[in-house]
N, C-alpha and C positions, 0 to 999 in steps of 0.2 A: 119463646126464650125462657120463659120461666115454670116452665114443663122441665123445659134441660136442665135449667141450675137447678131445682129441686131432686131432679133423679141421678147428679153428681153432688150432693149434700148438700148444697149453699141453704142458708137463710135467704128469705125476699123480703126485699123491700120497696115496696113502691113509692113513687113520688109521684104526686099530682102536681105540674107545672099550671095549670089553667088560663093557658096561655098558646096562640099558632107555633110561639118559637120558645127558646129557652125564656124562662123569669129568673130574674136575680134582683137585687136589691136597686139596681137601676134600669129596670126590664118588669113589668109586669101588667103587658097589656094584656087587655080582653080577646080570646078567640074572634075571630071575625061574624061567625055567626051569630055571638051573644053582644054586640055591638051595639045593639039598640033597645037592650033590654032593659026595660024599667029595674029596680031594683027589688022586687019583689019577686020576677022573672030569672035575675040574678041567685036569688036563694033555692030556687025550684033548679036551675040548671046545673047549681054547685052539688046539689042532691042527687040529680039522675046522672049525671056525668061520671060519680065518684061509684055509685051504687051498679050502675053499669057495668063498669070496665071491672069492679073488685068479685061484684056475681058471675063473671062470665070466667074470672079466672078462675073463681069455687068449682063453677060446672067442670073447668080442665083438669080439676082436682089439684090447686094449687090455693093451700090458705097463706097470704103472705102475715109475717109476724110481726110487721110495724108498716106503718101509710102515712107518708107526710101529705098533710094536709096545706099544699102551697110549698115552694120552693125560695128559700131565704127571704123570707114575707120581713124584712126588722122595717119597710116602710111602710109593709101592707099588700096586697095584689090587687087583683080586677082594680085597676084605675080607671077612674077616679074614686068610682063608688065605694071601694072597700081601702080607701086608707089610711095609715095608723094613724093619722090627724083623727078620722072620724070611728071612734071605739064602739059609736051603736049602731054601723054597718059593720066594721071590719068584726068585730067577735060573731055577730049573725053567720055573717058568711063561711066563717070558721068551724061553727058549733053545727051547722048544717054540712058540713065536712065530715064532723067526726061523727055525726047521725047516721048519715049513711054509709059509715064503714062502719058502726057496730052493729047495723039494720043486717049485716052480711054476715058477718060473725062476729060476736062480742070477744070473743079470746084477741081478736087486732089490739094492740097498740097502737094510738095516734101521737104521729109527731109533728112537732110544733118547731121550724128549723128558721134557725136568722143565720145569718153572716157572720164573719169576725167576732171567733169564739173571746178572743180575749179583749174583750172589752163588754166588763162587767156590767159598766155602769147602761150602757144600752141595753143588754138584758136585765134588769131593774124594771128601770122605765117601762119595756115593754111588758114584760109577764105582767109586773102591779096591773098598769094599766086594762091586760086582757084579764085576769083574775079579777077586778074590781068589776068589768062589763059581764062578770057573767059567764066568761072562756071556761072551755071543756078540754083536757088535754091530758094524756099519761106522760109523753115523753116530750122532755127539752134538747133538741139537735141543734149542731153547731158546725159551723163550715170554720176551718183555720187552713191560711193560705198566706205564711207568712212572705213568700214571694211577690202578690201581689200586693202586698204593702208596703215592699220593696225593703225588710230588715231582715238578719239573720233570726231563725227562730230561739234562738238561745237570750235574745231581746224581748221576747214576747210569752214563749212557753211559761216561765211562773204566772204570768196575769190569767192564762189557759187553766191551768191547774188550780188557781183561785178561783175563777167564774165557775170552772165544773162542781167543785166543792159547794161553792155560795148557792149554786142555782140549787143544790141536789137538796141542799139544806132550807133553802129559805122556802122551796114550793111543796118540799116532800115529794118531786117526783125523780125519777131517774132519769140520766144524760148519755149523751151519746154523741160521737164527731161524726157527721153524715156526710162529710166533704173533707178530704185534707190532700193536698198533693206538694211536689216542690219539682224543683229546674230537673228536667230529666236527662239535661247535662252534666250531672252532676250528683250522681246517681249515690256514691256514701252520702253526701250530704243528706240525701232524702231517706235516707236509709237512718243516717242518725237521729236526724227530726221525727219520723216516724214510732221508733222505739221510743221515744222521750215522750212521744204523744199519749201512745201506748199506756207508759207508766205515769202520766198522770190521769187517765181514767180509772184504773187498777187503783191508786190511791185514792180515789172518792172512799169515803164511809159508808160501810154495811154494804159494800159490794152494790152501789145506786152508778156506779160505771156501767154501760153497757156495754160499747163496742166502739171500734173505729171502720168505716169506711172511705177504700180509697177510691178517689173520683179526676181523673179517667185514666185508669193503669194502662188501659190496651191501644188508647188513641195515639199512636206511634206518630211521631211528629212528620216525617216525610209527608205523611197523604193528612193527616188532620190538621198540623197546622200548629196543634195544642203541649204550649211548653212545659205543662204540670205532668205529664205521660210518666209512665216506668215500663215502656216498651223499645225492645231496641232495632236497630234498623233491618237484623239478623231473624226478625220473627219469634222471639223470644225476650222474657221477660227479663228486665237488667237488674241487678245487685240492692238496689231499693227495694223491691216488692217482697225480697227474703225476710224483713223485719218483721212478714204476717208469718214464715215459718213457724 
C-alpha cells in the first residue's frame, strides 16, 4: 500500500500502534506475544519490531517522512510497563522507538502523538514530563475530534490553535494534526471544521505547522460502522474532504 501512495505522490506516514488491535488513549495493550516479557525484553521488542517493518519498507523503496512512535500514548502504551505514571519506563520505551527509526534512515521524522489537541494543559504535563526523563522526539502530533467530545468545534478550535502555537514554541519542535475527522452526516460541517483546522496550523510561527491528516476519510459508514468517515454511500468522496483541495 505504500508502494502505491508513493508512486501517486502521497507523503507516508507510518504509525506504530504496538498493539494486536487499535491503541488510543484507553487501549494500549501489549501484542499478545510480548505478554510476558520482562521489561527489558520490552525495549529489545519495541526496537526490532519498529526497525523491522521500517527496513523492509526501505528495501520496497519506500522512505516514509514521519513515524509515530505509539498511537495517542497521553497515558502511555505497552500497559502496564510503559505508563505515563512511570517516566523511567515509558521515555525508554519511547527513545528505543525513535532509535530504531533513525537506525533506518536519519532523514525520518519521529512523532510523538496524544489525543485531544485542544487541551493544552495535558500536553505540558506530558512533553515536560518526557523532556525532563530524557525523551527523544522531532514532531508533536495531535488528534482533534471535536465530535467525540460531543461540542461543536467552534467551542474548542481557539484552545487548538493555542496548544499548536504553545507546543511549537515552548519545545522548539514542529506540529502537526495526525487525526481530525467529524459526523459524516454532516458533511459542510466537517468541511468547515477542517478549513478552520487547516488555518490554525498555517498560523503557527516560522511555518513550525506541518500538516493535517484525515483519519478515516474512506471508512464509509454502511460496511465500517465509523461516523468520523467523508465517504459517501455512492463510492465517492463527499463535500468534506474538498477542504484538502
Amino acid at each position: 500500500m505504500a508502494v502505491r501512495a508513493r508512486k501517486m505522490g502521497f507523503r507516508i506516514m507510518i504509525d506504530f500502534h504496538y498493539s494486536d488491535s487499535w491503541a488510543d488513549p484507553q487501549k494500549q495493550n501489549k501484542p499478545a506475544a510480548w505478554a510476558k516479557h520482562s521489561f527489558a525484553q520490552l525495549l529489545d521488542d519495541v526496537y526490532k519490531e519498529t526497525y523491522a517493518t521500517l527496513s523492509t519498507l526501505k528495501s520496497s523503496g519506500v522512505v516514509p517522512e514521519w513515524v509515530q512512535v505509539g498511537n495517542e500514548i497521553s497515558w502511555g502504551m505497552l500497559w502496564p510497563d510503559g505508563s505515563a505514571s512511570n517516566w523511567s519506563q515509558l521515555a525508554p520505551l519511547l527513545n528505543r522507538g525513535y532509535d530504531a527509526v533513525k537506525a533506518v534512515d536519519s532523514s525520518i521524522k519521529v512523532i510523538i502523538h496524544l489525543h485531544k489537541g485542544n487541551d493544552g494543559a495535558m500536553y505540558r504535563k506530558f512533553f515536560d514530563a518526557f523532556r525532563s526523563a530524557g525523551g527523544k522526539w522531532d514532531v508533536i502530533g495531535m488528534s482533534y475530534y471535536p465530535w467525540w467530545d460531543k461540542r461543536e468545534y467552534s467551542e474548542t478550535i481557539g484552545d487548538l490553535g493555542d496548544n499548536l502555537v504553545d507546543m511549537a514554541s515552548r519545545y522548539g519542535k514542529k506540529v502537526m494534526i495526525c487525526e481530525v475527522g467529524g459526523d459524516f452526516a454532516k458533511a459542510q460541517d466537517t468541511r468547515d471544521m477542517l478549513v478552520a483546522v487547516q488555518e490554525r496550523v498555517r498560523a503557527v510561527p516560522n511555518n513550525m505547522g506541518l500538516g493535517v491528516f484525515y483519519w478515516e476519510p474512506e471508512g464509509e459508514y454502511s460496511w465500517s460502522h465509523y461516523p468520523l468517515s467523508c465517504w459517501g454511500s455512492d463510492g465517492r468522496p463527499t463535500l468534506a474532504l474538498t477542504a484538502f483541495n
